[in-house]
KOLPA-561076 format. One record per residue (C-alpha): x, y, z. Coordinates in steps of 0.1 Angstrom, whole numbers, padded with zeros to 4 digits, always signed. Layout:
N
XYZ...
END
This chain:
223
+0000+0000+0000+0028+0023+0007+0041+0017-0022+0010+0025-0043+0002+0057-0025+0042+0069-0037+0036+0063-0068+0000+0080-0069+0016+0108-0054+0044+0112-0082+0017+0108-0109-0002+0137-0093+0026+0157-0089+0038+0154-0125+0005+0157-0138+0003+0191-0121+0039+0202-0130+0037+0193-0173+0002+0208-0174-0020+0176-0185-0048+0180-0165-0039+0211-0147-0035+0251-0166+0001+0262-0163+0015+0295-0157+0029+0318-0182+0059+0301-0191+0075+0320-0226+0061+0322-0260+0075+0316-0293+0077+0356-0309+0071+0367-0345+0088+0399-0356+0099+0419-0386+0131+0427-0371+0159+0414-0348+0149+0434-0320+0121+0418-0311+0098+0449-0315+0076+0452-0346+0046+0428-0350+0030+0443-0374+0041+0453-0415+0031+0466-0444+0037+0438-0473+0029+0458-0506+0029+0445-0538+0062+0435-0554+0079+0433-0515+0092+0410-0500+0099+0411-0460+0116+0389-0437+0097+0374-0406+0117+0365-0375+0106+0334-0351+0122+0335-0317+0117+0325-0285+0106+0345-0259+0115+0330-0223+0095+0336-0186+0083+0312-0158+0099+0278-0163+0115+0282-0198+0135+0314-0180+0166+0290-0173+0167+0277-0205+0152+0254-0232+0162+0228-0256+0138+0227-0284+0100+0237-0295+0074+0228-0311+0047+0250-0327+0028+0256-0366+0024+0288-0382-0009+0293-0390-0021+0321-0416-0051+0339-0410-0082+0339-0425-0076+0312-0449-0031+0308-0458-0011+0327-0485-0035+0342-0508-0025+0334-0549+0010+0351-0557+0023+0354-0525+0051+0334-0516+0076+0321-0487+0108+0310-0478+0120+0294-0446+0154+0295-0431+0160+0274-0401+0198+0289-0378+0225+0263-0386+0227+0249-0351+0190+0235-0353+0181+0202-0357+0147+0208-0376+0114+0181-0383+0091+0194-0404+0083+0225-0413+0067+0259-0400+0040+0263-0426+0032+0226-0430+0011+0206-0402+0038+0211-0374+0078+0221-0367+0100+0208-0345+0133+0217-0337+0161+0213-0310+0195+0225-0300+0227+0203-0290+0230+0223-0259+0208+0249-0234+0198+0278-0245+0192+0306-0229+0192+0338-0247+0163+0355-0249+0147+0364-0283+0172+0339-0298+0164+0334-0338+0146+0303-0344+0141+0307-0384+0142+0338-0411+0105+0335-0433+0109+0354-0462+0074+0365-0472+0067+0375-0510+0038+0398-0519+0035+0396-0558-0004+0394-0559-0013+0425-0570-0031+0437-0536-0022+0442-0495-0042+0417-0482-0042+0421-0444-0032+0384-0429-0026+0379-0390+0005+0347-0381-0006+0329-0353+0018+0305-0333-0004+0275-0325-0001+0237-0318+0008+0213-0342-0016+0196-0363-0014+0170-0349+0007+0181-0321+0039+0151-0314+0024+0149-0277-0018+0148-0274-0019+0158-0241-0002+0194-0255-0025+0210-0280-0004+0243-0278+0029+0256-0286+0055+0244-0264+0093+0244-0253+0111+0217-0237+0134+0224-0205+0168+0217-0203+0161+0192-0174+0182+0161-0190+0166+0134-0192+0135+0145-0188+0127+0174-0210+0098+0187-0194+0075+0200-0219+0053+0235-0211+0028+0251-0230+0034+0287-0247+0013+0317-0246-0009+0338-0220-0039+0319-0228-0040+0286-0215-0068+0263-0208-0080+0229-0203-0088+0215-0239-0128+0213-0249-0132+0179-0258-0123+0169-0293-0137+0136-0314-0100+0143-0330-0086+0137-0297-0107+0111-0282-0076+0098-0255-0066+0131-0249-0091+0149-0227-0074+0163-0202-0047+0185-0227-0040+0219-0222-0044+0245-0255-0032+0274-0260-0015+0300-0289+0011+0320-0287+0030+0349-0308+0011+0366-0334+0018+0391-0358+0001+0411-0391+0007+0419-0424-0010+0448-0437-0027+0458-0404-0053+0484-0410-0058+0520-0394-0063+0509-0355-0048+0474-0355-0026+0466-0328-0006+0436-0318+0006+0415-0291+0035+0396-0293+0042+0378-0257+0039+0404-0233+0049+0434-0256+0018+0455-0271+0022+0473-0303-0002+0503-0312-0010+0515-0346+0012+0552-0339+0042+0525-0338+0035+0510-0372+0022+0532-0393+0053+0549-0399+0064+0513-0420+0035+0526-0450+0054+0560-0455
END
């Protein structure tokens, strides 16, 4: 019996500490910027431009000391890449990459610990040659399907060898509503994480982790 009620306890305990079953903290975000400082969410793509969007990871709460890889999709908003636009992704050398950013789900992981903030992930290089500015919002999400059911969301692992604790990304996590998709996987936690716009209109703003960006800050990239 004693041993039994151990190991119930250390279920419960790392049920409550990787999030199935139990909303984490705010633990980081994956970012997506149009430049290297980490600043601008939001750019004009006009026709015949092309623009370079940065992923990067943005570290807090238990990702602060460090991670070891992520996993997230990029998901275009309302419905992809309209005709005639185009893109280009460029993964740092010292990733090992599966997958793919604007497929069904990336992965990607690094040899050692890292723990620079608003370190590069990837370069997109995003081609408008469609005649218009369509206005399209990038939104980091969870794979589809994510590696791990019990995290539908975004998510860094630690640099807690051998263990690699996984935690969810973003400021709005939540138990997952059931899903027929994910009929063993009840008790997941969802969530997004980093967004940013292209051709944001008059009023827009953004909010990339816990940096807000108003429209006085970004209109000055139409001039």
């Amino acid at each position: 019996m004693r041993t039994l009620f151990k190991a119930g306890i250390r279920v419960a305990a790392f049920l409550a500490f990787t999030g199935a079953g139990a909303v984490q903290a705010f633990n980081g975000n994956i970012g997506l910027y149009f430049d290297t400082g980490c600043s601008e969410c939001a750019k004009a793509i006009l026709p015949g431009q092309i623009v370079t969007l940065y992923v990067v990871t943005s570290l807090g709460g238990l990702s602060a000391g460090g991670i070891t890889g992520a996993e997230y999709l990029i998901q275009v908003e309302p419905s992809g890449f309209p005709a005639g636009w185009f893109y280009n992704e460029q993964f740092e050398p010292d990733i090992t990459v599966g997958g793919g950013a604007l497929g069904t789900r990336c992965n990607v992981a690094w040899a050692t610990c890292q723990t620079q903030d608003c370190r590069i992930i990837e370069r997109i290089q995003i081609g408008n040659f469609s005649g218009s500015a369509t206005t399209l919002t990038l939104r980091v999400v969870s794979g589809a399907p994510p590696a791990n059911l019990n995290f539908r969301c975004p998510l860094f692992t630690l640099c807690d060898t051998p263990f690699f604790t996984k935690v969810c990304l973003g400021s709005d996590l939540h138990p997952c509503v059931a899903d027929p998709a994910y009929p063993a996987a009840q008790l997941a936690t969802c969530s997004t994480s980093g967004v940013a716009t292209i051709n944001p209109v008059p009023g827009h703003s953004c909010t990339v982790a816990v940096r807000p960006t108003a429209w006085s800050a970004v209109k000055a990239f139409y001039r």
